[in-house]
N, C-alpha and C positions, 0 to 999 in steps of 0.2 A: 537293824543296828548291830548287830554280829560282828564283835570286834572292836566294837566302841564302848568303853567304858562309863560305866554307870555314875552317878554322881555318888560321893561315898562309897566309890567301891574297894574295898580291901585287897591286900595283898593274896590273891589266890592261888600263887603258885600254879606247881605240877600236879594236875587231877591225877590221882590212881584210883582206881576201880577194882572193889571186890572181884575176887576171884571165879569164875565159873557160873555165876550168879551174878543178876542186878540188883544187889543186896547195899551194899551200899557204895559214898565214893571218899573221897580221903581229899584234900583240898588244905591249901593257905602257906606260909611262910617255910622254912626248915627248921625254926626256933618256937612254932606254933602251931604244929596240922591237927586239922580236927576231922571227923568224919562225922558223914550225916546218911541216915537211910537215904537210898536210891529214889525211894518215893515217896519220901516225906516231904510234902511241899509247902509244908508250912518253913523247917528249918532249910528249905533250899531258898524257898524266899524272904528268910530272915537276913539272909547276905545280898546285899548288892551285887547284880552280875554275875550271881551265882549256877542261877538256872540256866542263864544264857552260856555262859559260857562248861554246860556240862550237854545241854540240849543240844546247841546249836552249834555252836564252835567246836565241841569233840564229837559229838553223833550225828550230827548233818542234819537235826530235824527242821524239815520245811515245810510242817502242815497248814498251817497259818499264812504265811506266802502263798500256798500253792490252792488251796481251798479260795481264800478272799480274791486272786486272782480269778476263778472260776466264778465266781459271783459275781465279779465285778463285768465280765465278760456276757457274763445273760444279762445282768443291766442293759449293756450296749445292744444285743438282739432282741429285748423287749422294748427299748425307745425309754429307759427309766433313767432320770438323771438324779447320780449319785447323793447329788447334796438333797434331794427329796425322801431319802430314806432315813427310813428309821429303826435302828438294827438292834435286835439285844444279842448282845454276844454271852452265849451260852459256857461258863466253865471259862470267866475270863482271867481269872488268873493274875499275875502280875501285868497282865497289858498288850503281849504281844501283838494277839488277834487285834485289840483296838487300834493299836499304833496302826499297824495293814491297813484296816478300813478307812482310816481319817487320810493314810497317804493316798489310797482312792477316791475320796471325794465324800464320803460317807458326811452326811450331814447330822445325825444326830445317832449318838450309842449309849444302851445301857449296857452295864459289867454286869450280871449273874456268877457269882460262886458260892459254893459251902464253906469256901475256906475266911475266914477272918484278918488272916496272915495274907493273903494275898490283895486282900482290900487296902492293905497299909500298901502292900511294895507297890501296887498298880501307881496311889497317888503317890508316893516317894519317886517310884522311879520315872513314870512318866504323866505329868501332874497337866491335866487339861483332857488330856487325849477323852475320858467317859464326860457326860453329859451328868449320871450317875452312877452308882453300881451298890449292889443291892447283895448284902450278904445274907444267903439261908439256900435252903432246900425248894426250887420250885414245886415240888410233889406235896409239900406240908407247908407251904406258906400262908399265913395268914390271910382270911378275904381282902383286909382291906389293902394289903400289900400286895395283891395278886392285883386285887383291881386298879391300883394305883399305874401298875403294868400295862394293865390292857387299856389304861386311858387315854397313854402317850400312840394308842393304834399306832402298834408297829406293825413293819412294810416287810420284814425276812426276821429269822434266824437263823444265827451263824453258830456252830457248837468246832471249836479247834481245836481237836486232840484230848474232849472232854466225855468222848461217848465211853463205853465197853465195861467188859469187868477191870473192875476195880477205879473205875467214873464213875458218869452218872448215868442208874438203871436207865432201862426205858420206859420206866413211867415220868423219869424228867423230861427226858423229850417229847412226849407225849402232852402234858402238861405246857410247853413250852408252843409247839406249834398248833395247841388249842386257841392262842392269842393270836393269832393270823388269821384275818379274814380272807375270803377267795381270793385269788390271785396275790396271795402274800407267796413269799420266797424264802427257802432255807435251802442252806449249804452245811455241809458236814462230812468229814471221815471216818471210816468204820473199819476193823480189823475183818479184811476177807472172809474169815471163819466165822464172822455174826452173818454174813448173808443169807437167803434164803436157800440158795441150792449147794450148802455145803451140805457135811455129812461128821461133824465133830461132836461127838455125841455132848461134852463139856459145855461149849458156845450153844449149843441147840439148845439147854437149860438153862440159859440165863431171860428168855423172855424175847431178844431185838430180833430172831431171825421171823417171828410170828409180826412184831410191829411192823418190821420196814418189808412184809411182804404186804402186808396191808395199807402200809402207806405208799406204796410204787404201785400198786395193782388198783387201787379203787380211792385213796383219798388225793392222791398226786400225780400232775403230768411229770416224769424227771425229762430235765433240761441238757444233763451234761452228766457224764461218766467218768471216771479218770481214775485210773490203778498205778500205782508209784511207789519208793519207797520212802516211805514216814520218818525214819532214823535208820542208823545201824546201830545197832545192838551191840554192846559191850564186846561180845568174842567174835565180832566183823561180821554177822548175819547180819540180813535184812529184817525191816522192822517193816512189813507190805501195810498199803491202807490202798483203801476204794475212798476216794470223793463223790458227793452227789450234789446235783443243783439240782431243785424240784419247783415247782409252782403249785399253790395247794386249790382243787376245784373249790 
């Protein structure tokens, strides 16, 4: 929906963008501009249209499109019909990844985020798309909220532009694709530098290059590969990500 105005959506003017830095952006009227941290997403999802139109419409991000596409595509070469699945969309956000999955067929979705602010704008802004959505921490959620999770036996997860530093660790994901039974499904993007055969001494200390070597080598068949770029980044660089589709043994 990029380009299509949100319902209540404010006069957001001409975005400008911190300097030299994704520190923050400057947005709204010329009798009114306010600015909000770059990655504060609670006040980017306090405005209608706000994220979208800093995301998507000035930085091209397509991870959400291009991920649930890939999902939706091992659907098709495993014989699995959409409206049979049951996804928690990991690090949902205001909704985009949901909107994706429902216009594929996706028969039922939970929302997962940390954020509290994003649970408001998902239903505000797009009000039906989750089944439910569940604000907290998968790593420290409560049992009976955890199990309340794994009741609904879900079929994949999907995590869109919610892994790395400064997301969610890898013991969220961890956590998250513990609730898939064999041959459940997840899809996700990861900043190249978390892979296994990088060499970035920063990304190697955060935990995911140890997980997702263990999860591609011995807990996962992957299904689909795919290197793109995520965004462009404020001073025209590439913002690269790796998508993966896996099935878990």
């Amino acid at each position: 929906m990029s380009g299509e105005p949100l319902p209540g959506q404010a006069d957001l003017g001409v975005l400008v963008f911190s300097p030299g830095a994704e520190d923050w952006v400057e947005f709204g009227p010329p009798h009114a501009r306010k600015r909000v941290g770059f990655h504060d997403y609670a006040a980017l999802y306090a405005v209608p249209g706000l994220y979208e139109r800093v995301f998507q419409d000035e930085l091209g991000m397509c991870t959400a499109q291009r991920v649930v596409g890939l999902y939706a595509e091992a659907l098709a070469r495993l014989s699995r019909q959409p409206a049979n699945e049951r996804v928690i969309d990991l690090g949902a956000g205001n909704g985009l990844g949901g909107e994706e999955l429902r216009r594929v067929g996706i028969g039922r979705v939970i929302g997962v985020d940390v954020e509290p602010v994003a649970r408001k704008a998902a239903l505000r802004d797009r009000p039906g798309v989750y089944d439910d959505y569940i604000v907290g921490d998968l790593a420290s959620l409560p049992v009976e909220e955890l199990a309340s999770i794994a009741a609904m036996e879900p079929t994949a997860v999907l995590a869109l532009s919610a892994l790395g530093p400064g997301h969610a660790p890898p013991e969220v994901l961890d956590r998250a694709l513990g609730l898939l039974a064999t041959g459940g499904v997840f899809a996700f993007a990861v900043m190249p530098t978390l892979l296994p055969d990088r060499e970035e001494p920063a990304e190697q200390r955060t935990g995911y290059p140890e997980q997702l070597c263990d999860l591609f080598n011995r807990r996962a068949d992957i299904l689909a590969r795919d290197e793109y770029v995520h965004r462009r980044q404020t001073d025209g660089s590439n913002h690269l990500a790796v998508a993966f589709v896996g099935r878990m043994r």
